[in-house]
PLY file of the C-alpha trace (Angstrom):
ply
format ascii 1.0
element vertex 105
property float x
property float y
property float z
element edge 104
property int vertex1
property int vertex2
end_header
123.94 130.32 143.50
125.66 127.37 143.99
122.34 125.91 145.20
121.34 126.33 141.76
123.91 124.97 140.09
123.56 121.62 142.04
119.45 121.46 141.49
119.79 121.79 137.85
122.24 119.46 137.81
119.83 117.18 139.70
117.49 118.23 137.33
119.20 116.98 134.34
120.38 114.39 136.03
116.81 113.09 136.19
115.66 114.24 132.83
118.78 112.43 131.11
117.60 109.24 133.27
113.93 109.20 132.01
114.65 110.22 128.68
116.81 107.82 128.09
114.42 105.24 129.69
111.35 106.10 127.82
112.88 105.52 124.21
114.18 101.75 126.22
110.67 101.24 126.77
109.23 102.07 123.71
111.52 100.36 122.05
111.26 96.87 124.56
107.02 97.48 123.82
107.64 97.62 119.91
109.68 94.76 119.62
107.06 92.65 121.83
104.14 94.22 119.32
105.55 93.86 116.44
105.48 90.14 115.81
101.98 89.10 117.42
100.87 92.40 114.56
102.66 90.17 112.29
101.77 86.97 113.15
97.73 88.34 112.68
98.46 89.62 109.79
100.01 86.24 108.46
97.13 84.01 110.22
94.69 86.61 108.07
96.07 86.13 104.46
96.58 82.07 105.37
92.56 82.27 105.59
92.24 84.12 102.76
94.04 82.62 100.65
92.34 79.39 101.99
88.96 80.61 101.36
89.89 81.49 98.00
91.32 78.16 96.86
88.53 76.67 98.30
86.46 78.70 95.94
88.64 78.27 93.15
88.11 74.15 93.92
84.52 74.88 93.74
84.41 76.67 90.89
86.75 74.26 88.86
84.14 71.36 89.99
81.05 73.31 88.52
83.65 73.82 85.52
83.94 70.30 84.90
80.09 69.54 85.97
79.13 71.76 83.06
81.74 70.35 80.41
80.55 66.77 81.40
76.85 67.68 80.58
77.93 69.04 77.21
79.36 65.92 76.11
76.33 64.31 77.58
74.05 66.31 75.42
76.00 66.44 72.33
76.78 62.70 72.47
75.03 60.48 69.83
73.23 58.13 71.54
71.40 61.33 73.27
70.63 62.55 70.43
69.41 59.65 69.00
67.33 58.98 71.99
65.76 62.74 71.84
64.63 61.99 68.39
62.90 58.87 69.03
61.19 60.24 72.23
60.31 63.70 70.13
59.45 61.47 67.10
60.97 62.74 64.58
61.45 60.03 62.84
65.38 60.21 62.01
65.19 56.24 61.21
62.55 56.20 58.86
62.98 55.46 55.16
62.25 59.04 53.25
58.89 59.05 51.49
58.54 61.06 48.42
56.35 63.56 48.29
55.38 65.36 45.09
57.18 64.09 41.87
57.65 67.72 39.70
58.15 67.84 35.99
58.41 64.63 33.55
59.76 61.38 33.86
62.89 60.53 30.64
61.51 57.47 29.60
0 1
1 2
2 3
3 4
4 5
5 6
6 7
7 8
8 9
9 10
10 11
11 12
12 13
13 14
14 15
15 16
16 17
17 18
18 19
19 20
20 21
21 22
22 23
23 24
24 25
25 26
26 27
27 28
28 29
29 30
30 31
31 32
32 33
33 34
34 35
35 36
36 37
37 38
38 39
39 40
40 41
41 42
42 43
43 44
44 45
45 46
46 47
47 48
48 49
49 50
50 51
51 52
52 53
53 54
54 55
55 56
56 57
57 58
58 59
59 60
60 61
61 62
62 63
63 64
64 65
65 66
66 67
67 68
68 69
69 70
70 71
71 72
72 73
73 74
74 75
75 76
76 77
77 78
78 79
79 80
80 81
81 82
82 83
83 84
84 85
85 86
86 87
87 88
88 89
89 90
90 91
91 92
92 93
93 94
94 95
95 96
96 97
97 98
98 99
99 100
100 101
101 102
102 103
103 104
C-alpha cells in the first residue's frame, strides 16, 4: 500500500510538472504569434488604405479633367468658334423677312 501511495505521488508529481509547463508554453508561443499576426494585419490595411488613396488621387484628377473641359466648352470664344465653323451666322446683321400689316405713315 505504501507502494501506492509513493507512485501516485510520483504520478502527480509529474502531472503537476507538465501541466504547469504546457500552459508556459502556450503562453511563450502566443506571445511570439501574436505580434507578427499583428504586424500582417497592420502591413494589410497600410496597402489598403494606400490603394485607396491612390484611387481617390485618380479619381479627383478625372474630377478636375472633366470640370476643366466644361469651362472649355462653355467658354465664349468656343462658342463663338463653333458657330462660325457650324455657320450659323451669329455675326451677321439680321435680315428682315416678311413685313406683316401696314406701315403708319
Amino acid at each position: 500500500m505504501i507502494d501506492n501511495v509513493q507512485d501516485e505521488t510520483v504520478k502527480a508529481e509529474k502531472h503537476g510538472f507538465l501541466g504547469s509547463l504546457i500552459p508556459l508554453v502556450i503562453m511563450g508561443l502566443l506571445v511570439c504569434i501574436v505580434p507578427v499576426y499583428m504586424q500582417n494585419c497592420i502591413n494589410s490595411l497600410y496597402g489598403t488604405y494606400y490603394g485607396l488613396r491612390e484611387k481617390a488621387n485618380l479619381l479627383n484628377r478625372e474630377i478636375l479633367l472633366q470640370e476643366f473641359e466644361i469651362n472649355k466648352l462653355t467658354s465664349l470664344e468656343y462658342l463663338a468658334d463653333f458657330a462660325e465653323s457650324a455657320e450659323l451666322g451669329l455675326y451677321d446683321v439680321p435680315m428682315k423677312i416678311m413685313v406683316t400689316g401696314e406701315s403708319n405713315e
